[in-house]
PDB file of N, CA, C and O in Angstrom:
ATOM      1  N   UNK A   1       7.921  22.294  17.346  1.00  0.00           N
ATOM      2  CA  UNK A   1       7.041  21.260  16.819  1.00  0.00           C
ATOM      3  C   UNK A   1       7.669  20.647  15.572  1.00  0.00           C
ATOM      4  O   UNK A   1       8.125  21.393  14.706  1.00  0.00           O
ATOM      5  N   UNK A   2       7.706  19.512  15.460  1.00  0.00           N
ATOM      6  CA  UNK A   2       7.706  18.777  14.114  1.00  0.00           C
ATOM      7  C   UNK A   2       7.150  19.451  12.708  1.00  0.00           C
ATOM      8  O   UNK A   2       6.230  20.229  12.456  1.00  0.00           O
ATOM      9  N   UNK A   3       8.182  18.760  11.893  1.00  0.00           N
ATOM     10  CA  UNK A   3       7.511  19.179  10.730  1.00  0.00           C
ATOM     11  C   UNK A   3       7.625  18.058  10.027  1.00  0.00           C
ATOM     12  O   UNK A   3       8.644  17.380   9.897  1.00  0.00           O
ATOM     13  N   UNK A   4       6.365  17.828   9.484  1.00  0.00           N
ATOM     14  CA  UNK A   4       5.687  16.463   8.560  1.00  0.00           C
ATOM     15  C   UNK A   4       5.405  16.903   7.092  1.00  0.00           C
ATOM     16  O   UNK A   4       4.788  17.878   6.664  1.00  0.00           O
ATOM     17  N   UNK A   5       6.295  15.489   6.199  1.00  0.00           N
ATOM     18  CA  UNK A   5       6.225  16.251   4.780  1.00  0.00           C
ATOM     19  C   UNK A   5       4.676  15.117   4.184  1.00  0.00           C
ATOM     20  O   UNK A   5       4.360  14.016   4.633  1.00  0.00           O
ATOM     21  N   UNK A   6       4.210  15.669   3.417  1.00  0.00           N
ATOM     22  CA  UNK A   6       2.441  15.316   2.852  1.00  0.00           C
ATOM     23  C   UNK A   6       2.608  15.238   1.382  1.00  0.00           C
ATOM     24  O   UNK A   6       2.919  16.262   0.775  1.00  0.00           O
ATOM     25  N   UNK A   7       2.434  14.141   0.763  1.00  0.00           N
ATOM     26  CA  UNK A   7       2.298  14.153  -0.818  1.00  0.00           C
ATOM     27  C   UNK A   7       0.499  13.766  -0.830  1.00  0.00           C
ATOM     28  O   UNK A   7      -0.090  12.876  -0.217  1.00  0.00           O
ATOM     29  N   UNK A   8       0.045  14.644  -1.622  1.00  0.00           N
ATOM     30  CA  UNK A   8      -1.330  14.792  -2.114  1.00  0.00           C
ATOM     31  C   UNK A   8      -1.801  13.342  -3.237  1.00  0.00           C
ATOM     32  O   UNK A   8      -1.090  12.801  -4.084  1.00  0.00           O
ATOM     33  N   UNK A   9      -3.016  13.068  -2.908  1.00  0.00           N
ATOM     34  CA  UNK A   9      -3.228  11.404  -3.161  1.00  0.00           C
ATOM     35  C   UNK A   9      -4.175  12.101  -4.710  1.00  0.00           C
ATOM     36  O   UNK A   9      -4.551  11.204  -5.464  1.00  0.00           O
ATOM     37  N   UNK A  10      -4.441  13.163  -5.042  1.00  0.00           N
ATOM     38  CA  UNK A  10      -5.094  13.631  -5.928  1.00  0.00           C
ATOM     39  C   UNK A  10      -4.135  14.022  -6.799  1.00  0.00           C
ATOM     40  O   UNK A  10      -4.144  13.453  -7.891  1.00  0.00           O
ATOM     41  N   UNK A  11      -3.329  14.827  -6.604  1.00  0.00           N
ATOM     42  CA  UNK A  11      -2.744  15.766  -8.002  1.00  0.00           C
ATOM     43  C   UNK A  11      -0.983  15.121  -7.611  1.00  0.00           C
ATOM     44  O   UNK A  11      -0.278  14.918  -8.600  1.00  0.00           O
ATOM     45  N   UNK A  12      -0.468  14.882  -6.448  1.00  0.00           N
ATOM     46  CA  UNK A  12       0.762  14.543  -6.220  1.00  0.00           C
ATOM     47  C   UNK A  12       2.079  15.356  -5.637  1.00  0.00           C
ATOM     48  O   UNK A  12       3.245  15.044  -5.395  1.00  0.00           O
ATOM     49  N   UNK A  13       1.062  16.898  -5.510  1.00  0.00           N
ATOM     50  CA  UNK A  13       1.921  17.906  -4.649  1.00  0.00           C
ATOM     51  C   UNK A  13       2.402  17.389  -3.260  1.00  0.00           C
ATOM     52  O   UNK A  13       1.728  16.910  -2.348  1.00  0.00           O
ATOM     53  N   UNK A  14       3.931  17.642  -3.348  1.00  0.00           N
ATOM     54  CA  UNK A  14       4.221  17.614  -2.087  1.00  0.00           C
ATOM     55  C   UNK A  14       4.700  18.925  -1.181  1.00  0.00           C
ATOM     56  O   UNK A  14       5.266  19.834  -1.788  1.00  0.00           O
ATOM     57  N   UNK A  15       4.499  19.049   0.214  1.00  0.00           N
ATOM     58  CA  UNK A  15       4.567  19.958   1.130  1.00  0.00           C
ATOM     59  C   UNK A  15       4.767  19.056   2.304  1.00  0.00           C
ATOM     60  O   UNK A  15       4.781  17.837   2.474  1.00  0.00           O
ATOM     61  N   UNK A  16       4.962  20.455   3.286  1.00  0.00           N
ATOM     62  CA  UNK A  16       5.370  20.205   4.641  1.00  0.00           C
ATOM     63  C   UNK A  16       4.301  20.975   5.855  1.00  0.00           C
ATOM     64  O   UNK A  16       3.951  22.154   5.791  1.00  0.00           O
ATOM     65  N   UNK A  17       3.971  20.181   6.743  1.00  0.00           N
ATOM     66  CA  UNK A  17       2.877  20.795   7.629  1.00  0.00           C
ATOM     67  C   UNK A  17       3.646  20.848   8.691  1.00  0.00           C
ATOM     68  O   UNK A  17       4.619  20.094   8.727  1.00  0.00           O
ATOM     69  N   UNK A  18       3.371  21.794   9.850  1.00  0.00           N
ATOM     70  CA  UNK A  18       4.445  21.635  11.243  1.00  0.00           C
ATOM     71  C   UNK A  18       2.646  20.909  12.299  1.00  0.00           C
ATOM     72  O   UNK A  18       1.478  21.118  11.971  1.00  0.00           O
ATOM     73  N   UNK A  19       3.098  20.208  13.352  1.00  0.00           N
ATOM     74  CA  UNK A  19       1.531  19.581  13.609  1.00  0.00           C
ATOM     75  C   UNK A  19       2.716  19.315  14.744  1.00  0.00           C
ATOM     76  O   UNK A  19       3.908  19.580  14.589  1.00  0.00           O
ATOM     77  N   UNK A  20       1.853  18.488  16.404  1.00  0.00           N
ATOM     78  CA  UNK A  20       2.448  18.754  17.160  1.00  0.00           C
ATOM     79  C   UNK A  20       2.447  16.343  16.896  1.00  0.00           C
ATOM     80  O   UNK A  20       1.842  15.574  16.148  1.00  0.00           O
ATOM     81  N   UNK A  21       3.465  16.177  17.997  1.00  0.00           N
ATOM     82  CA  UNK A  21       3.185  14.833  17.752  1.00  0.00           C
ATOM     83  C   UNK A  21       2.496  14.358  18.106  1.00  0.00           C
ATOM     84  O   UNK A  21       2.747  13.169  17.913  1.00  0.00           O
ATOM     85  N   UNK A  22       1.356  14.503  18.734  1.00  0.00           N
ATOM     86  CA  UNK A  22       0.044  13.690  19.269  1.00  0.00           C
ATOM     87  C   UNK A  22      -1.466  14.011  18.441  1.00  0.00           C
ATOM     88  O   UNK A  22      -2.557  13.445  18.516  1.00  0.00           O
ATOM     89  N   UNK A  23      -0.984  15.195  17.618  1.00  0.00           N
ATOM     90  CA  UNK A  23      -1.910  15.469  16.674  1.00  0.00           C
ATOM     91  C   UNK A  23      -2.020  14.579  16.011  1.00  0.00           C
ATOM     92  O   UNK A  23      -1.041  13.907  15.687  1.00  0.00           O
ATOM     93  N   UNK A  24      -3.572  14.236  15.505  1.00  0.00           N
ATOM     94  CA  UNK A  24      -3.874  13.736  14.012  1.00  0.00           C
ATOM     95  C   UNK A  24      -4.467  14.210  13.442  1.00  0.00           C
ATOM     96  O   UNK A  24      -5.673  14.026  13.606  1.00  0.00           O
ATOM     97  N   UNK A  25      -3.878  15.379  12.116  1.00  0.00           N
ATOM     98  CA  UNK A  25      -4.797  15.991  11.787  1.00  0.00           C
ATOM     99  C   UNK A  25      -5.071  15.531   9.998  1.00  0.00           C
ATOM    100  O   UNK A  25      -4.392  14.806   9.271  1.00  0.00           O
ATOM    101  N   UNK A  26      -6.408  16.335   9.706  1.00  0.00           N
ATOM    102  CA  UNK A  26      -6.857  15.849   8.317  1.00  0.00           C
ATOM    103  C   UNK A  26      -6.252  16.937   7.406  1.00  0.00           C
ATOM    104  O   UNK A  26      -6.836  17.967   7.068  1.00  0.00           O
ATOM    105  N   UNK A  27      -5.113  16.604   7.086  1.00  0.00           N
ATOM    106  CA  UNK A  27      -4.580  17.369   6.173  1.00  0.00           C
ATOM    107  C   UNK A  27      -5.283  17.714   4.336  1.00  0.00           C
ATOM    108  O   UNK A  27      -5.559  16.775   3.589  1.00  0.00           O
ATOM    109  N   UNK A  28      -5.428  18.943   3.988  1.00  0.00           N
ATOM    110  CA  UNK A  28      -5.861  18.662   2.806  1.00  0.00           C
ATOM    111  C   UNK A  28      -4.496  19.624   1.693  1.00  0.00           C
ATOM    112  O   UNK A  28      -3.722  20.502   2.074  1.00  0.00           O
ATOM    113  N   UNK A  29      -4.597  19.210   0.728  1.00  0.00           N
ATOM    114  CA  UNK A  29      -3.531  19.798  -0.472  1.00  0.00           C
ATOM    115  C   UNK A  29      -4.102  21.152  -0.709  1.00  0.00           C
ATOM    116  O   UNK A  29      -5.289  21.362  -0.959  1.00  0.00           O
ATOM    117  N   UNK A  30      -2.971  22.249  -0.593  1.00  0.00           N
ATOM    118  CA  UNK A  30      -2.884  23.693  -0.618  1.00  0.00           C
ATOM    119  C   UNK A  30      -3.252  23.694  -2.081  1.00  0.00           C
ATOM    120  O   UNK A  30      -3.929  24.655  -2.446  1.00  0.00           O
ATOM    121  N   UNK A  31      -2.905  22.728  -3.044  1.00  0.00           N
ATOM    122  CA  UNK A  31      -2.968  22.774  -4.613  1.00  0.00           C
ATOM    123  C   UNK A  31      -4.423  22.501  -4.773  1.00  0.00           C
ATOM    124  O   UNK A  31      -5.105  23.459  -5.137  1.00  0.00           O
ATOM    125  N   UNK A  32      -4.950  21.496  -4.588  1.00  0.00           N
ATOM    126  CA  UNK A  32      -6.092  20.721  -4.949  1.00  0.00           C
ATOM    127  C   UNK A  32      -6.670  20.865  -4.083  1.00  0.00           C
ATOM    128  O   UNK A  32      -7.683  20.397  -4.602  1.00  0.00           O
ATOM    129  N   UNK A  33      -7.067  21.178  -2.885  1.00  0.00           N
ATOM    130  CA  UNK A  33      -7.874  20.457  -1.573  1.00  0.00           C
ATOM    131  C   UNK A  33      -8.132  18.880  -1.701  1.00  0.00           C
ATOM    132  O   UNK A  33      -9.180  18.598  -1.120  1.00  0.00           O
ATOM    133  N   UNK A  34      -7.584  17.887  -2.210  1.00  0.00           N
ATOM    134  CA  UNK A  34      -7.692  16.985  -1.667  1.00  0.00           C
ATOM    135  C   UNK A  34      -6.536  16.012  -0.756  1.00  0.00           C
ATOM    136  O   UNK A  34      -5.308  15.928  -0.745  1.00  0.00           O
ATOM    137  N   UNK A  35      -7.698  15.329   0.005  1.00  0.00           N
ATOM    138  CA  UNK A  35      -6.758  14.614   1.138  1.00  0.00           C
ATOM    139  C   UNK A  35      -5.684  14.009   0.603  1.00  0.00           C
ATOM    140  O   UNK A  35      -5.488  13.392  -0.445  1.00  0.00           O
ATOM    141  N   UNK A  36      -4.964  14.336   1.620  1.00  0.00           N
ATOM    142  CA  UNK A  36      -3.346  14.233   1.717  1.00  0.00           C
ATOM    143  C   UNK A  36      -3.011  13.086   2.410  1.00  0.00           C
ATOM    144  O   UNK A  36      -3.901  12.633   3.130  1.00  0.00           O
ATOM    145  N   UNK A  37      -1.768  12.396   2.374  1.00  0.00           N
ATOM    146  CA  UNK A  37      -1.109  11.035   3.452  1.00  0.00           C
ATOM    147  C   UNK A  37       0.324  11.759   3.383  1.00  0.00           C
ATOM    148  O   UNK A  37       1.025  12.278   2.515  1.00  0.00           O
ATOM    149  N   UNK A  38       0.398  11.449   5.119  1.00  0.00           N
ATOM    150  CA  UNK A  38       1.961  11.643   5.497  1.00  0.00           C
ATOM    151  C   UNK A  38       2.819  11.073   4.279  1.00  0.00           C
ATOM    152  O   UNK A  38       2.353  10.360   3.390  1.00  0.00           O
ATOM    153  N   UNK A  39       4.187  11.509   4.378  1.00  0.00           N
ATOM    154  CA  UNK A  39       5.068  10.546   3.365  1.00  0.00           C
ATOM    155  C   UNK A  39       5.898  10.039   4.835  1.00  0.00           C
ATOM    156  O   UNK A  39       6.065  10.779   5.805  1.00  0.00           O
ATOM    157  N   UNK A  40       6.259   8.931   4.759  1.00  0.00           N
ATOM    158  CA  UNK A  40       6.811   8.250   5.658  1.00  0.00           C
ATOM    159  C   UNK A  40       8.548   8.247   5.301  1.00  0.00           C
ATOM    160  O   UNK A  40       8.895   7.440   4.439  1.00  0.00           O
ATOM    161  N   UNK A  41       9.543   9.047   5.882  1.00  0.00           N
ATOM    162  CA  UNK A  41      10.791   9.420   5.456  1.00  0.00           C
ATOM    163  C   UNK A  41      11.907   8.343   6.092  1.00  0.00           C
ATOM    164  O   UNK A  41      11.681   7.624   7.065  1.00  0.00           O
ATOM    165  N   UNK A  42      13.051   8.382   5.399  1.00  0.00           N
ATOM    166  CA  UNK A  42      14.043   7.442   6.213  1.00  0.00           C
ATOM    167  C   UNK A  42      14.600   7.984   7.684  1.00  0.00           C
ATOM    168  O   UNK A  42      15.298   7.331   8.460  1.00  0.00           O
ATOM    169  N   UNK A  43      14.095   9.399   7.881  1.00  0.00           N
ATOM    170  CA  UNK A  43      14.742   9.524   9.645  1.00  0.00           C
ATOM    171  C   UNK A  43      16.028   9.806   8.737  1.00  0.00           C
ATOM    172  O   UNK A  43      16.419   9.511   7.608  1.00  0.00           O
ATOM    173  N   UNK A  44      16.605  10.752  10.168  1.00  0.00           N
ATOM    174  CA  UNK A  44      17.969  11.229  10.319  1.00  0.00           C
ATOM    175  C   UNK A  44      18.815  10.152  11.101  1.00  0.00           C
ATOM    176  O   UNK A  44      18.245   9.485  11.964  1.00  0.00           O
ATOM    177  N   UNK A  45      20.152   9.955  10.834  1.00  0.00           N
ATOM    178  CA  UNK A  45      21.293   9.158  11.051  1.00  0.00           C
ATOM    179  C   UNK A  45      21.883   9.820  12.547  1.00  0.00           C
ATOM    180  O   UNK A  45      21.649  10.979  12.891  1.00  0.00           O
ATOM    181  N   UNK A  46      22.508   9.059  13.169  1.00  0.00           N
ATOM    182  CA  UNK A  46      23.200   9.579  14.631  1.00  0.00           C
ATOM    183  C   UNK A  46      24.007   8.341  14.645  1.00  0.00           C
ATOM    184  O   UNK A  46      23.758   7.313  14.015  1.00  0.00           O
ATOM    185  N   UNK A  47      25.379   8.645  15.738  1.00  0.00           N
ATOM    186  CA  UNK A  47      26.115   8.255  15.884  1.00  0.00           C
ATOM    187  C   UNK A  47      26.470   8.436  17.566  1.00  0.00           C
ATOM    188  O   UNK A  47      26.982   9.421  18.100  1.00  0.00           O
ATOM    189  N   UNK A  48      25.997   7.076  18.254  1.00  0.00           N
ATOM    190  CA  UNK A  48      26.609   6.785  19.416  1.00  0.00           C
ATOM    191  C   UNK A  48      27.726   7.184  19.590  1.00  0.00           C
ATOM    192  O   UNK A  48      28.528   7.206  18.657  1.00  0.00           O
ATOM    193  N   UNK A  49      28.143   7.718  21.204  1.00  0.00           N
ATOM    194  CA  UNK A  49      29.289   7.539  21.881  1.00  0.00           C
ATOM    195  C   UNK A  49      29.959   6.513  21.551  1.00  0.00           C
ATOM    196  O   UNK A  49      29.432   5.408  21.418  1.00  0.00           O
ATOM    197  N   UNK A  50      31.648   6.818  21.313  1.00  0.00           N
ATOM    198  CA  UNK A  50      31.978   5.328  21.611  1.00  0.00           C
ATOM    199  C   UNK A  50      31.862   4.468  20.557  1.00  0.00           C
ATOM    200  O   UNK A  50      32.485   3.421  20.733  1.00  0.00           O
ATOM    201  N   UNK A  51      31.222   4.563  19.424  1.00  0.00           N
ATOM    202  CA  UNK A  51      31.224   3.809  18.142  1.00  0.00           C
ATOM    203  C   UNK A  51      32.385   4.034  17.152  1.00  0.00           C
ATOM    204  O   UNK A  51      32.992   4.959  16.613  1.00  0.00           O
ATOM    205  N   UNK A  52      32.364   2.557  17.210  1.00  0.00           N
ATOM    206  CA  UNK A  52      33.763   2.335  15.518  1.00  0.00           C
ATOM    207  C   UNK A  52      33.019   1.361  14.560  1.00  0.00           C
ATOM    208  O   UNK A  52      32.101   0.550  14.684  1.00  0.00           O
ATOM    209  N   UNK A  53      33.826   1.801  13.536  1.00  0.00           N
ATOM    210  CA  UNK A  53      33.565   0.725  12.205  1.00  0.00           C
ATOM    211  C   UNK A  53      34.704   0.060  12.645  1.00  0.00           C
ATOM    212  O   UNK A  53      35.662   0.438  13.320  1.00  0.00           O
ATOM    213  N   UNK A  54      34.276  -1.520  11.885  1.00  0.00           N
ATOM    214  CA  UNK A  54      35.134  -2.128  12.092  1.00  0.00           C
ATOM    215  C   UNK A  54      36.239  -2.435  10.966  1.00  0.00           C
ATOM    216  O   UNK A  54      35.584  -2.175   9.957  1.00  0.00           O
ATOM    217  N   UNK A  55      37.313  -2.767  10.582  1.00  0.00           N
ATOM    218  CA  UNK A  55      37.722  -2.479   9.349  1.00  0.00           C
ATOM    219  C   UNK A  55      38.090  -3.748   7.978  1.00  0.00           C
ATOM    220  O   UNK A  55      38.465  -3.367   6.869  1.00  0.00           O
TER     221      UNK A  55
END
């Protein structure tokens, strides 16, 4: 399963929840109990077959 990182909209703790991808769940802060929002990350980098820079 995924793991989704959560910064807390109350105090500003951040953590990581594992949740499956069709879940939506109501996350609350392990610090504060209050509701939490996903942090939305840049994604991991990959590299096609077959790819060049050009120079």
């Amino acid at each position: 399963m995924p793991v989704y990182e959560y910064k807390c909209e109350g105090c500003g703790y951040q953590f990581e929840v594992t949740h499956s991808m069709n879940e939506i769940p109501v996350v609350f802060c392990p610090e504060c109990k209050t509701h939490s929002k996903k942090v939305i990350t840049g994604g991991t980098g990959f590299i096609m077959k077959g790819s060049h820079q050009k120079d």
